[in-house]
Structure formats: structure tokens, C-alpha cells
N, C-alpha and C positions, 0 to 999 in steps of 0.2 A: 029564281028567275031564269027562265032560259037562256043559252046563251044565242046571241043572233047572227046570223051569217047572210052575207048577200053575195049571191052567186051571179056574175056577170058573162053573158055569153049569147050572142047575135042569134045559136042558134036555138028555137023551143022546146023540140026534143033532148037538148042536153039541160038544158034547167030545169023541165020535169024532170031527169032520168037523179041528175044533183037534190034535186027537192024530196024524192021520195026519200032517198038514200039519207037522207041528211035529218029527215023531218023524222021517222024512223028511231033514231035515237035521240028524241028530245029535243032536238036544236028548232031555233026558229028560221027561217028561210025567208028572204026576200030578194025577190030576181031584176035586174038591169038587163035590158037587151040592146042597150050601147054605153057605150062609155059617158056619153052625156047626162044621159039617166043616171045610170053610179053615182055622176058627182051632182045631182041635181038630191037623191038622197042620202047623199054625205051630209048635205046640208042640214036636213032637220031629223037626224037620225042617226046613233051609233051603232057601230057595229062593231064583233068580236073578233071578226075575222072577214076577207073579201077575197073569193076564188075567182081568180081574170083568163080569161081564157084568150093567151098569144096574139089570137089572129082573130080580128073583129075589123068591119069594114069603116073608116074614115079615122076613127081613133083605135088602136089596138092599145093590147094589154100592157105594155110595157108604157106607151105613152099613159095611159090614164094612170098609171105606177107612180110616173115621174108628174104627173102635173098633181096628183094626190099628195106628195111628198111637198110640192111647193105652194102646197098650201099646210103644211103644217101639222096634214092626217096620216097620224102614225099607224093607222090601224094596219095590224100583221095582214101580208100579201101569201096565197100560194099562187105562182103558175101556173097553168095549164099549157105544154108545149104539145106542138108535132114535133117529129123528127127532123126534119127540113126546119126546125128553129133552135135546134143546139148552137148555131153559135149567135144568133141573137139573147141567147139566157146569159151571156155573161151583165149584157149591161143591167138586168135586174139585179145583179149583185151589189151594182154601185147604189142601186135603190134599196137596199137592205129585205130585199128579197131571197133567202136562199132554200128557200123550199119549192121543191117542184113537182110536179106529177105528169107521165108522158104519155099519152094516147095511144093505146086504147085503152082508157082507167076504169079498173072493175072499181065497186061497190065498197071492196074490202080495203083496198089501197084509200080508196078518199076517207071513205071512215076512220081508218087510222094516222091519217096524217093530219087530217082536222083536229082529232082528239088531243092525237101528241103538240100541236099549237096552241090548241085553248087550254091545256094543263099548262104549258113555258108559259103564258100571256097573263096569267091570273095576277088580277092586279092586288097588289098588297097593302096593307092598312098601316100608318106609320110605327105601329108596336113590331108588326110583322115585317118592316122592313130593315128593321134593327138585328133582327137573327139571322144570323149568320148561316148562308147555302152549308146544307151536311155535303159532311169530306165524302161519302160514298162518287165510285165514279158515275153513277148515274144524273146525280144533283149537278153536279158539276159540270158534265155534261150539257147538261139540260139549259143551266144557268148561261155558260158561254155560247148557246145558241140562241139563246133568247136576245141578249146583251147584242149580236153581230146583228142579229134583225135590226135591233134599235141604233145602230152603227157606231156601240158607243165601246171602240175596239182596245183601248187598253186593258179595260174591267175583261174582256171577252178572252183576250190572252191569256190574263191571270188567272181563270178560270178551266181554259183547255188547254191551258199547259200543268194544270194541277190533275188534270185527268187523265193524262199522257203518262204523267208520273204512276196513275194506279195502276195504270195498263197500257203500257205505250204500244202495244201491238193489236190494238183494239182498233178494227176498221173503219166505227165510227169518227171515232176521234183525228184518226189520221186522216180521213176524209174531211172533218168540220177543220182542220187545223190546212188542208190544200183549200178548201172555201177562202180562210182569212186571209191568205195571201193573194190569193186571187183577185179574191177584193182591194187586194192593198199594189196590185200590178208586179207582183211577183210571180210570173208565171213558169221562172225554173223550179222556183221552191215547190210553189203548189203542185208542178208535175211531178217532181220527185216525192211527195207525200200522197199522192193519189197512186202512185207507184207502189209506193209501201203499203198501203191499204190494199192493194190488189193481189199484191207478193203474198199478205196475210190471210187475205181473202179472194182468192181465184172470180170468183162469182158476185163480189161484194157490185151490185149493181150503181147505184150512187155514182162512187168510184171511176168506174167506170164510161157512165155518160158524159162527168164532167172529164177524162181525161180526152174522148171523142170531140166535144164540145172544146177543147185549146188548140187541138189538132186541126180540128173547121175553120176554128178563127183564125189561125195562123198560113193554114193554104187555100181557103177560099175566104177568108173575109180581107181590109184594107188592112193593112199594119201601119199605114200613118192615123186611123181612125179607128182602135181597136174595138170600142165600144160603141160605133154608130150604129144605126138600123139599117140593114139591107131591104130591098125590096119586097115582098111578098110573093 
């Protein structure tokens, strides 16, 4: 059975340009062109995945994230940012959002970060959830990113600090491990490990945006309100 994805986004030219790309390799595609719609087929309808795109007129991406979450629908979120919204992406972290993709998204980036979600989200059958994640670092990986979506961050540590161990100079890992503290309001820690990913990785992109993205928050967003939404 296919896997299904509903792609939300105000404008029509981007949910054809998402639809073909996505429809292309097998997936099922259904489009919201506001957030009201989204959760109007949340309602009688699951989905594998919901790609929100930031900046949508009366409810945007991150509210319909948070009003999703408070009702109970876990279903994995990607991002869709501009530039001018790295430092609203933090508060999607506290919505256990930590995937993002930044504008202008070719073809090849969505396709692969859908892939790499719907493989982490595969839901497990109770024989299958008795075996135990392989010690390779990639499971491992994979596993404590999955777990930090679901915000369920003790299991998430034991996980990406087992991976840290295989490879602690591994950019990924030093990047998912500045996410969890991020998430957790440590933001010397996570700069100083987004530091290290970058020391290891000159060009490690990720990295990168999210070090940009503290830097924003901290000189143009409120610091009594770290996580509010700024205007549009």
C-alpha cells in the first residue's frame, strides 16, 4: 500500500511542483491549501507524513504543527522554511519537528528527506518491536531521530549517544545531538556541538543553518519569549 502524504501549502504551483515529485515515486499525495483544510482531513484520513509550508495566510505552518500536536496527531512534520524564518524554526523543535527544508527545494532534496522519514516512521508490529535497533551507527542514528520527533527524549539520548560512541566526529550525529539540546533550552551546549559538526564538516549544511538560526534568535528575536512567533 502506498505510503500517503499530504502536502499543505496556500500556494498551487508548489503542491503541483510537490505532487509530481512525490507522486513519481509511488507515494500517494493529497493537497491542503490552508491549514483548516489539513486538519479538516486529519479528521477522516491518515497520513504518513505532512509537509507545512512556514508561511501560509491566517494560520501558518507552525501553528497548524502546534494545534496538530494538541490534538493528539503525531503524524511526522517536515518544514518548509524561507530564509527570513530561521528563527521562527526553533519553535518547531518544541513541536518535535526537526526536519526542515529551505527554499529553493529542488526535486532531489524533497525526495530524499521524505524517504529518509518514511523509512525512521515505519510502524512496527509487536514481534518487531521486541528486536533490538542494530548497534551499526546508522540504526542508531536513525532510531534517535525518529524517538526526538516523538519527543520521547530519554530513549533519544541513549540512542545518539551510542552513536557518538561509533563515530563521534560524525557531523550528523553532532548536529542531531545540538538539535536535542536545543530542544531541551540549552543553547550553549547545542552551539558548541553545531561547532563541532562544522570544525568536522566545513560545509556540513544542516549545521550550519541551525547555528545561523540561534544567532537570529538571540539578536533579533525577544529573549524574554524565545520561542514566540514574530510577525511575518
Amino acid at each position: 500500500m502506498s505510503k500517503r502524504i499530504l502536502v499543505v501549502d496556500d500556494e498551487p504551483n508548489v503542491r503541483l511542483s510537490y505532487r509530481v515529485t512525490l507522486e513519481t515515486e509511488g507515494l500517494a499525495v493529497a493537497e491542503a491549501d490552508c491549514a483548516e483544510r489539513a486538519l479538516e482531513l486529519f479528521q477522516t484520513n491518515e497520513f504518513d507524513l505532512a509537509i507545512l509550508d512556514m508561511r501560509m495566510p491566517e494560520m501558518d505552518g507552525l501553528a497548524l504543527l502546534e494545534e496538530m500536536r494538541k490534538r493528539t496527531n503525531s503524524t511526522p512534520a517536515v518544514i518548509i522554511t524561507a530564509y527570513g524564518d530561521i528563527p521562527h524554526a526553533v519553535r518547531a523543535l518544541k513541536l518535535g519537528a526537526i526536519d526542515f527544508l529551505q527554499k529553493p527545494l529542488t526535486p532531489a532534496a524533497l525526495r530524499g528527506v521524505v524517504a529518509e522519514i518514511l523509512t525512521r516512521h515505519v510502524p512496527s508490529s509487536p514481534a518487531e518491536a521486541k528486536v533490538p535497533v542494530a548497534e551499526d551507527f546508522a540504526s542508531q542514528l536513525s532510531e534517535a531521530k525518529r524517538l526526538l520527533n516523538l519527543q520521547v527524549f530519554g530513549k533519544a539520548w541513549t540512542h545518539l549517544a551510542r552513536a557518538l560512541e561509533l563515530n563521534p566526529q560524525a557531523p550528523e550525529a553532532l548536529n542531531l545531538a545540538g538539535v536535542f539540546f536545543e530542544m531541551q533550552e540549552d543553547y550553549d551546549r547545542a552551539k558548541k556541538l553545531y561547532g563541532q559538526a562544522i570544525q568536522y564538516a566545513p560545509y556540513y549544511e544542516p549545521s550550519q543553518q541551525n547555528m545561523r538560526r540561534i544567532f537570529e534568535l538571540f539578536h533579533f528575536g525577544s529573549s524574554k519569549e524565545p520561542f514566540a512567533m514574530g510577525d511575518d
